[in-house]
C-alpha positions in Angstrom: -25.9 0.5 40.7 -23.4 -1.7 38.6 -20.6 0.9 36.5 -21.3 -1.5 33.4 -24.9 -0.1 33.0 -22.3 2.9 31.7 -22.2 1.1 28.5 -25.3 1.5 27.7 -24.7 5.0 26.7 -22.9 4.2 23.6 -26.3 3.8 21.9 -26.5 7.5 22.3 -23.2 8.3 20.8 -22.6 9.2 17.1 -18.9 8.3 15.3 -17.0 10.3 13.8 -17.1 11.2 10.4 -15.3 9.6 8.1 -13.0 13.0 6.5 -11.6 15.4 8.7 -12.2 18.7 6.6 -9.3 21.3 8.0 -8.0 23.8 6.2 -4.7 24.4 5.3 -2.8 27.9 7.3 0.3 29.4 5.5 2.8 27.5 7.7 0.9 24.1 5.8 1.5 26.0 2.5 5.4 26.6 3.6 6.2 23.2 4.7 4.7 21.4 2.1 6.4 23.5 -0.3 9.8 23.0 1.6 9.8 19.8 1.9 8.9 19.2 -1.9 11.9 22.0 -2.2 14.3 20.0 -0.3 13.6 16.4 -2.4 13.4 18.3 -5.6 17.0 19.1 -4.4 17.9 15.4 -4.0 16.4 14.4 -7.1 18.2 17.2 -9.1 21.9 16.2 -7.4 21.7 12.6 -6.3 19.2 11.0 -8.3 20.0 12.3 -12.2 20.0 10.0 -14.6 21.2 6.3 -15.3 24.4 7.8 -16.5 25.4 10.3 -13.2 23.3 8.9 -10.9 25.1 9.5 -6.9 22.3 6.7 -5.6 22.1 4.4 -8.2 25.3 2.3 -7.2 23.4 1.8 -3.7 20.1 0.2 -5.3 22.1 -1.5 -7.7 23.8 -3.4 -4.8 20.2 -3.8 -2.7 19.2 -5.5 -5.7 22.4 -8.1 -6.2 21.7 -8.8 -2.3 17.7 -9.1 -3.0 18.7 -11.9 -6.0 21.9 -13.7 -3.9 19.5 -13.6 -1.0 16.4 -15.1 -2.9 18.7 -17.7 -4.3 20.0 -19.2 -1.2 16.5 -19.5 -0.3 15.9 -21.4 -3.7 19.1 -23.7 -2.6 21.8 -21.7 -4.0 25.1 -22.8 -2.1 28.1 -21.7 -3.4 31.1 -21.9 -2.4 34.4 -19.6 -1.7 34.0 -16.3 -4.0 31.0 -17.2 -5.3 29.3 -16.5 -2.3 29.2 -12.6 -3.2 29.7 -13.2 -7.1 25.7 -11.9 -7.8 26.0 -13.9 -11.7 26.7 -17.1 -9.8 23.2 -16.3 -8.5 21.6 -14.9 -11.1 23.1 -18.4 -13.2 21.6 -20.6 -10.8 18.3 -18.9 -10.5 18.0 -18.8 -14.7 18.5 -23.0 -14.5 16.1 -23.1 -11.6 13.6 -21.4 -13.5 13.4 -21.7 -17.2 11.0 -20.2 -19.3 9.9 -20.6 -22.8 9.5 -17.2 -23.8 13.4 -16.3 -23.0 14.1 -14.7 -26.8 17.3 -12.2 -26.5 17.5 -11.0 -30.2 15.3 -10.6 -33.8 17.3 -13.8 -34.7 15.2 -16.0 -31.8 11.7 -14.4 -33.1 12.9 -15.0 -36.9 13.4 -11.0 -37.7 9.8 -10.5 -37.1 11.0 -6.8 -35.9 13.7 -5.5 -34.0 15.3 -6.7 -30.9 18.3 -7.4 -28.5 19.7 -8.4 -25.2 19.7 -4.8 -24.3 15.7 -4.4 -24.5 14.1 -7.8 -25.0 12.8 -7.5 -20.8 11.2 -4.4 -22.0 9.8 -6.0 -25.1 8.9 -9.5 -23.7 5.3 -8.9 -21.9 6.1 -11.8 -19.8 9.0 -10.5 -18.5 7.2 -7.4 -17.0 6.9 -7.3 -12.9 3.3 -6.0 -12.7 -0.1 -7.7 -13.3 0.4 -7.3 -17.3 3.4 -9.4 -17.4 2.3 -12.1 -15.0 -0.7 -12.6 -17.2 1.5 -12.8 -20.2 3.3 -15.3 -18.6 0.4 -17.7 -17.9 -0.5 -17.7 -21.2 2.7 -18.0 -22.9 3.8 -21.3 -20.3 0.6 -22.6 -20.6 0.1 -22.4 -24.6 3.6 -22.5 -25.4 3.8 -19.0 -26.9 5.8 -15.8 -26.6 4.4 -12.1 -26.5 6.1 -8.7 -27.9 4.8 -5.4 -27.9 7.2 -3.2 -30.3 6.4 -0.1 -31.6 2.3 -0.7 -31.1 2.0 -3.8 -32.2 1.6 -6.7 -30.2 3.4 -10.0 -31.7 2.7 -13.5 -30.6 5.2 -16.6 -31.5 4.9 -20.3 -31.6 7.8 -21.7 -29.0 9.4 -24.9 -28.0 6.6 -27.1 -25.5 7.8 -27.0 -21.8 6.0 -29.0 -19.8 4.9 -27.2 -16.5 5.3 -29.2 -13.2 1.4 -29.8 -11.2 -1.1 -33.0 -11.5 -4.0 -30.7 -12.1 -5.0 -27.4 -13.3 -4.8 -25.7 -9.9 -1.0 -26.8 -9.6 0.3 -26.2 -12.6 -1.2 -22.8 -11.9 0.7 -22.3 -8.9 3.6 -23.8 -10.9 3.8 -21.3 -13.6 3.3 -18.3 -11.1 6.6 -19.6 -9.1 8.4 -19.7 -12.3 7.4 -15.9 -13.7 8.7 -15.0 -10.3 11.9 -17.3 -10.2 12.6 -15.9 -13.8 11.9 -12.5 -12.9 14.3 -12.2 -10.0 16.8 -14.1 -12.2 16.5 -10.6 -14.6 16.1 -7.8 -11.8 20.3 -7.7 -11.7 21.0 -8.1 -15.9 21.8 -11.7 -17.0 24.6 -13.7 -15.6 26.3 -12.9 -18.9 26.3 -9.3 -18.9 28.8 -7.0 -19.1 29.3 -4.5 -16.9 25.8 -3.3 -15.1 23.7 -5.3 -17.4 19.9 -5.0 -18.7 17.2 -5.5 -15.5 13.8 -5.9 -15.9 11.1 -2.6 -16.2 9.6 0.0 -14.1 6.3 -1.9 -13.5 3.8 -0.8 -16.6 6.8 1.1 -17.9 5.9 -1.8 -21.3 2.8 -0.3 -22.1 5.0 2.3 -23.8 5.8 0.4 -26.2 2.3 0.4 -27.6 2.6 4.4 -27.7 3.7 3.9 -31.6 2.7 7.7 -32.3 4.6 11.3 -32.0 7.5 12.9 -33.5 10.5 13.5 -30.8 14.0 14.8 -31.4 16.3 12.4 -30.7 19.8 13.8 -32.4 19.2 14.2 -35.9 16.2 12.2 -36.1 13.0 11.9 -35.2 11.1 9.3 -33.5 7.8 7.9 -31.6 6.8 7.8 -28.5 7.4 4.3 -28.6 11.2 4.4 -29.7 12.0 6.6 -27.6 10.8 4.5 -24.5 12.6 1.7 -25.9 15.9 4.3 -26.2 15.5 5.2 -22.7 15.4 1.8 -21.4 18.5 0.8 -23.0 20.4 3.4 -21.2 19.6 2.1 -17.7 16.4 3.4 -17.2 14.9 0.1 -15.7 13.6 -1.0 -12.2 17.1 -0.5 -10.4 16.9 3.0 -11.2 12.9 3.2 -10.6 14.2 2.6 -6.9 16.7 5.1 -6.5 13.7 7.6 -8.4 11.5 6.4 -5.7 13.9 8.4 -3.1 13.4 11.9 -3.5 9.2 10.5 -3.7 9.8 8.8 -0.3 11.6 11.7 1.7 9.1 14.2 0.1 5.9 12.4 1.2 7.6 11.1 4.8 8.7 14.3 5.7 5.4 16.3 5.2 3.1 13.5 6.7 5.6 13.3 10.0 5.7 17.2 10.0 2.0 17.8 10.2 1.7 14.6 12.8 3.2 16.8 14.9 2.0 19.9 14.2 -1.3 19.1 15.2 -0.5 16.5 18.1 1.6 19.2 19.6 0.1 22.9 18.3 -3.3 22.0 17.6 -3.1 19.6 20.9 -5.2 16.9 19.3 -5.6 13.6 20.2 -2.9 11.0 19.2 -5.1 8.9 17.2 -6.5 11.8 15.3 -2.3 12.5 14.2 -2.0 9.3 12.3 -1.5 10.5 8.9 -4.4 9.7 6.2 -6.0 10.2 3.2 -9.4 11.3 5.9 -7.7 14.7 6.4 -8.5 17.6 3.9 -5.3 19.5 4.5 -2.6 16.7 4.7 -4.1 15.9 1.5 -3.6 19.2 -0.5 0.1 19.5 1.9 1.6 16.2 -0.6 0.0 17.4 -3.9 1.8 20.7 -3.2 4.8 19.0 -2.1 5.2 16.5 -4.8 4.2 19.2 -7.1 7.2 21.2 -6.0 9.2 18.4 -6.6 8.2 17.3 -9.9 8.4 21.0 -11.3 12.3 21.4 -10.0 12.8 17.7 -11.9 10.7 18.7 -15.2 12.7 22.0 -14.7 16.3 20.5 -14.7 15.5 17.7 -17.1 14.0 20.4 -20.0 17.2 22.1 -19.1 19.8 19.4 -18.9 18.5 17.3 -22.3 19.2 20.3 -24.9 16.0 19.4 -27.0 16.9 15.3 -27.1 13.9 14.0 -25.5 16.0 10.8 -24.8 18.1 12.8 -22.4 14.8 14.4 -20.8 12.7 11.6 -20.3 16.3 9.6 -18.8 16.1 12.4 -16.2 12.4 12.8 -15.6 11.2 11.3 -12.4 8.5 9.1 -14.0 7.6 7.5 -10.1 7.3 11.3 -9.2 5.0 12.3 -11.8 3.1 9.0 -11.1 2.6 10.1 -7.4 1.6 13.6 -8.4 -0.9 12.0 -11.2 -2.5 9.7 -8.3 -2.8 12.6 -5.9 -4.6 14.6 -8.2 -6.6 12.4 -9.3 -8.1 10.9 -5.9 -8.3 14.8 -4.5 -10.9 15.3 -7.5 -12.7 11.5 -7.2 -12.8 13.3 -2.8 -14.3 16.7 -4.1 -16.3 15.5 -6.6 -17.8 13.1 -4.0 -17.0 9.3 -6.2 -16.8 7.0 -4.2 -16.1 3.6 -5.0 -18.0 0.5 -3.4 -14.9 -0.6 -1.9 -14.1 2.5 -0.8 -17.6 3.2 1.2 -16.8 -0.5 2.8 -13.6 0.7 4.0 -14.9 3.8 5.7 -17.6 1.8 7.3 -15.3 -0.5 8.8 -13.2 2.7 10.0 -16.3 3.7 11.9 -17.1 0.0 13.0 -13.2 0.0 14.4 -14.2 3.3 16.1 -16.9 2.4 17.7 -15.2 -0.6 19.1 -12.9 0.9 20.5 -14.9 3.4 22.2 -16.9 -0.3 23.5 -13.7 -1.6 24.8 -12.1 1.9 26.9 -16.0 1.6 28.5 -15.3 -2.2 29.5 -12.1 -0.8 30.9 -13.8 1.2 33.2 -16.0 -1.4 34.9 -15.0 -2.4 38.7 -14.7 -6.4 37.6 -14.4 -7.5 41.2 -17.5 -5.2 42.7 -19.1 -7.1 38.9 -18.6 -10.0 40.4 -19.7 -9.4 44.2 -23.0 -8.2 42.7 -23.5 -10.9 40.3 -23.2 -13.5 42.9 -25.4 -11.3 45.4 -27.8 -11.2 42.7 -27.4 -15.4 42.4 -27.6 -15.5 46.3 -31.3 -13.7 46.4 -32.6 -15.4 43.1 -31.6 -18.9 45.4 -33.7 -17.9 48.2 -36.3 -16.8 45.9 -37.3 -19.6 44.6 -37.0 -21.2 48.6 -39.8 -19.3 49.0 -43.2 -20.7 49.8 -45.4 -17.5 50.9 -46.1 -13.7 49.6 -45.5 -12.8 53.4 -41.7 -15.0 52.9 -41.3 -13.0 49.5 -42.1 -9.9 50.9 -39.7 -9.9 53.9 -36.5 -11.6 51.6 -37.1 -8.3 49.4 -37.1 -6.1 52.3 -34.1 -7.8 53.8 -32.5 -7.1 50.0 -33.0 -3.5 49.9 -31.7 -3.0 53.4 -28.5 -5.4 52.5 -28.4 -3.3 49.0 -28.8 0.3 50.7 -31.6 1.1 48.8 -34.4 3.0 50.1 -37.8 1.7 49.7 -39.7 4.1 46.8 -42.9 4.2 49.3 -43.1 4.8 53.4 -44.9 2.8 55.8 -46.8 -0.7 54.7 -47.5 -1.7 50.9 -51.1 -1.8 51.0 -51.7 1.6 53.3 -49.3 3.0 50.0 -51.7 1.1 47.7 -55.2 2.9 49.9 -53.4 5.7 48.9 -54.9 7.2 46.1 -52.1 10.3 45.8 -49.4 8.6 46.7 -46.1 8.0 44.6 -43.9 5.8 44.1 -40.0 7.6 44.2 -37.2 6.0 43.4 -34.0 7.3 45.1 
């Protein structure tokens, strides 16, 4: 019979489940721990702070090439040294998309509360690179406003009308989102007038400090909020240029563990390649990067109590914040996994994981099938139906079906004639 009838046995199949639940052995344990061990180590020595960072001249330079590059693309074209001067850049892209919620100082906001070059991206909601700050945005193009968060309080100002390009709704839309990103990229480096390294924008939600206006925290002689102190840090370098090079040690940590146990179990536990893709499906991999990243965040909480000498400035400028993120996420889905919450979107995802699996099982079947015998019996099949219907007589029929068996190499399921096997009140029909 035909090899695609084969298929028909994936209605008996089940798919597999949708977690993998394997337990961790102590060589997990000691892997995960190393490689935490071994980015702690890289966080301690080469990541720092703003102020003796070894990395932080590197990201610093990926992001002058991320705002020359985006400018070029915007139509920037200059000429001789300007071609690598990143403030030439940064100048154009500040013309090529102003805002009206730009204010540098208390003087631009009438001395509603305190402010300067050095913190107004971290103070300016629009100005933040995450969902808060491009809602901000929106509403501060559209109603010709500008919003501040400083210390817990949020502050809204009346500003100069600046008309948004767009015939419709829809347009000017799509207008104002293109200029909170133009304007953003124009900040990521500083301003084309700063000196030195200059301010960049946030580390994305890094703002909603600002609303934090509680706490006492020794900072020198004095003592401030939660709030100030974010502010403080900020103003020392702690922005999105630095979040990147923080975002290292996170990397190697989380790399290194996932490609470790890829082949550990492709290799030692000999399973099959597709079931060494690294995922969130797999129990141990799972607890291997919250033991890892714990490792790491405990050697940077470690050296930045250490290194601060009770200024909480000085700690929280060497605290991993991305790290302790991670760890905080890690955490958090392992107990949403245990405590079996699943989210709707998260029950369609694992549904089309088993759709995908099942499909693919469907496709390594079709891959078995003989296409050219397919084909010589489909047109056999054609052939007979043709001289079927040619027919005129039972006694025709009969003999064309006869001829078909013998042309097949099918035995007939009865011996001798059809109606001494129909007489026949014991006989059986047997299908070889």
């Amino acid at each position: 019979m035909m090899e695609s009838t084969a298929i028909g046995n994936l209605d008996q199949r089940t798919v597999k489940a949708a977690f993998y639940h394997d337990k961790c052995d102590k060589y997990d344990y000691l892997i995960a721990v190393g490689c935490g061990a071994v980015a702690g180590l890289v966080d301690v020595f080469m990541v720092g702070s703003p102020a003796d960072s070894k990395v932080l001249k590197w990201t610093d330079a990926q992001a002058d090439k991320a705002v020359m590059l985006f400018a070029k693309s915007c139509g920037w074209n200059p000429k001789g040294e300007k071609a690598t001067n990143v403030s030439s850049a940064i100048g154009f892209l500040e013309k090529k998309f102003p805002v009206n919620y730009d204010q540098r100082h208390s003087g631009d906001v009438g001395k509603l509360f305190a402010m300067s070059p050095k913190n107004h991206h971290i103070k300016s909601l629009a100005h933040s690179p995450d969902l808060v700050g491009l809602l901000f945005s929106i509403c501060n193009q559209f109603t010709s406003t500008s919003s501040f968060l400083s210390n817990g309080q949020l502050i809204t100002i009346q500003t100069e009308t600046q008309e948004l390009m767009g015939h419709d709704f829809i347009s000017k839309l799509f207008c104002g989102i293109a200029n909170w990103f133009g304007h953003i990229m124009s900040d990521v480096a500083g301003s084309s007038g700063a000196v030195g390294r200059g301010s960049g924008i946030g580390i994305p939600f890094y703002e909603l400090f600002q609303a934090c206006d509680w706490g006492s925290f020794q900072v020198g002689q004095d003592r401030n909020t939660l709030a100030v102190v974010a502010t403080k840090v900020f103003q020392e370098g702690y922005d999105a240029r630095f979040g990147l090079a923080m975002a290292l040690p996170v990397l190697l940590c989380d790399l290194s563990i996932k490609l470790i146990w890829a082949l550990k179990h492709y290799f030692y536990h000999k399973r099959p390649l597709r079931e060494c893709i690294p995922s969130k499906r797999h129990d141990d991999l799972r607890v291997m990067l919250m033991m890892g990243t714990g490792t790491l965040c405990l050697m940077d909480g470690v050296d930045a109590a250490i290194r601060s000498g009770g200024n909480w400035v000085a700690f929280f400028l060497r605290l991993n914040i991305i790290a302790w993120f991670r760890l905080a996420v890690l955490v958090l889905r392992e107990i949403c996994i245990r405590a079996k919450i699943s989210y709707p979107l998260q029950k369609e995802l694992d549904a089309y994981i088993r759709i995908n699996e099942a499909l693919r099982a469907y496709i390594s079947e079709l891959e078995k099938i003989d296409m050219k015998r397919f084909k010589r019996e489909t047109d056999s099949y054609a052939l007979l139906l043709g001289k079927m219907r040619c027919t005129s007589t039972e006694t025709d029929l009969n003999a064309l079906l006869k001829e078909e068996y013998r042309i097949q190499g099918v035995a007939l399921p009865y011996q001798g004639s059809f109606d001494d096997f129909m007489r026949d009140g014991s006989a059986r029909l047997e299908f070889k």
